[in-house]
Backbone bond lengths (Angstrom), bond angles and torsions (degrees), N, CA, C in turn:
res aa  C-N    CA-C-N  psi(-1)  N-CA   C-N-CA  omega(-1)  CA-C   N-CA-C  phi
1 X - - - 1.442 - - 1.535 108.02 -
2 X 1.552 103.38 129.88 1.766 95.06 165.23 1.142 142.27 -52.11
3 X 1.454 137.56 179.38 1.375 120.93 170.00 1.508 116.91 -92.66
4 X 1.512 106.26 -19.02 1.543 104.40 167.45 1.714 111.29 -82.49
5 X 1.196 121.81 -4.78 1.626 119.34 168.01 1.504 99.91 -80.89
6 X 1.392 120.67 -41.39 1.350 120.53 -175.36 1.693 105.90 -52.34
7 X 1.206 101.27 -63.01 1.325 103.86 -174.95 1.537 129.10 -62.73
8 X 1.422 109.24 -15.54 1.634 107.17 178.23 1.690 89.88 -98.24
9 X 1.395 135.35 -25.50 1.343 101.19 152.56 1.708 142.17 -58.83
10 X 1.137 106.78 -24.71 1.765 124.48 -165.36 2.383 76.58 -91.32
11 X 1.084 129.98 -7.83 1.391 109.73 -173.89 1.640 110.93 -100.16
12 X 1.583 85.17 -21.41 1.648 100.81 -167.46 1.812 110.36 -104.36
13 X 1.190 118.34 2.94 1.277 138.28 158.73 1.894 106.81 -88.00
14 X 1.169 117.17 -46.90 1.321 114.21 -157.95 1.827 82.25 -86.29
15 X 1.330 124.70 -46.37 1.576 102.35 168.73 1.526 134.28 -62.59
16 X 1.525 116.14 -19.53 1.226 134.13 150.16 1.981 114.44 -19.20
17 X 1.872 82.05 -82.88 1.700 94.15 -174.87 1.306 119.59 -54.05
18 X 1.379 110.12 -12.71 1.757 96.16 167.09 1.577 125.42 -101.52
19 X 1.085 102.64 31.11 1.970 124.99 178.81 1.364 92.26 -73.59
20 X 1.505 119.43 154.93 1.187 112.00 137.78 2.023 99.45 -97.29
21 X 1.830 90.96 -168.14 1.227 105.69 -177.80 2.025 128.40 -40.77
22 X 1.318 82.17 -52.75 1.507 91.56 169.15 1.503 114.58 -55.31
23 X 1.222 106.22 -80.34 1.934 114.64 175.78 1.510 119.80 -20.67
24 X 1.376 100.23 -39.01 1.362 121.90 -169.62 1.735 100.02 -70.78
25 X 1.447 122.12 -58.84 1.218 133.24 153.78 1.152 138.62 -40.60
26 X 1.394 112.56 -28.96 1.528 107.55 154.94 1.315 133.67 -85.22
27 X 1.685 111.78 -15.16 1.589 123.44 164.48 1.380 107.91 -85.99
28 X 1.040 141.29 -7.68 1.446 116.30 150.22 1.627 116.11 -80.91
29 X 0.931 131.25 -8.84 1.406 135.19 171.21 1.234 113.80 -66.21
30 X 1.780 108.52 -59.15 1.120 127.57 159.82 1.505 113.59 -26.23
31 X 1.641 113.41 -83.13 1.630 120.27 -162.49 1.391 92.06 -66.08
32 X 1.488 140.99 -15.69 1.139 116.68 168.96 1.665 135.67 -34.77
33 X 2.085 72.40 -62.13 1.846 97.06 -179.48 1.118 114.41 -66.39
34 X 1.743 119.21 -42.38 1.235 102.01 176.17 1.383 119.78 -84.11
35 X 1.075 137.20 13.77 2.184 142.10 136.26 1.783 103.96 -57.84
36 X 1.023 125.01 -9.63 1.349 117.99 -163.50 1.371 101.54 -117.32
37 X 1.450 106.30 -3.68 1.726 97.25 -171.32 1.448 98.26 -131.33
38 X 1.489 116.48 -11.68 1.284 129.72 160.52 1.941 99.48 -49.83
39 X 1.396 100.97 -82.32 1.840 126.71 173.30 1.665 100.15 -18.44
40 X 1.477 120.87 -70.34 1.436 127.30 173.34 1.325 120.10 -37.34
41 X 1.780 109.17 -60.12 1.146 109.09 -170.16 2.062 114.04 -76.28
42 X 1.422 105.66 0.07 1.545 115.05 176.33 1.622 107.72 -107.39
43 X 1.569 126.20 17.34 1.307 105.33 162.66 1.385 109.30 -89.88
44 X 1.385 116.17 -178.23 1.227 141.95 -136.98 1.703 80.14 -94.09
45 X 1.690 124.98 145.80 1.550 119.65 -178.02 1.326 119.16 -61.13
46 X 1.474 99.88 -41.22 1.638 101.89 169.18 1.559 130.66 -59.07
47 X 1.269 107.99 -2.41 1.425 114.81 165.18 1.416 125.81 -113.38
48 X 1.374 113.80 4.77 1.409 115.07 163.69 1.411 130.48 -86.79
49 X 0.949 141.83 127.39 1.422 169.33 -163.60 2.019 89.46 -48.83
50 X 1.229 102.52 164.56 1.303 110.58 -157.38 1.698 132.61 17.07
C-alpha cells in the first residue's frame, strides 16, 4: 500500500470518529456503492456492458 493511501485512510478514519450514529450509516452505504462500482469498473473489458 502507498503512503498517500495510508494517509487518506488514517484521514478518513479520524473523520469517521466524529460521526454520530446516523452519518456513520450513511457512509457505509456510501463505501458500499462505491465497492460495487469500484468491482464493475475492475472487470475484465470483455465483460463490461456496452
Amino acid at each position: 500500500m502507498s503512503e498517500e493511501k495510508k494517509k487518506l485512510f488514517v484521514e478518513t478514519v479520524e473523520n469517521l470518529k466524529h460521526m454520530d450514529r446516523e452519518s456513520l450509516m450513511i457512509m457505509k452505504s456510501n463505501s458500499e456503492v462505491l465497492k460495487a462500482r469500484d468491482a464493475l469498473d475492475n472487470r475484465e473489458p470483455d465483460q463490461k456492458a456496452g
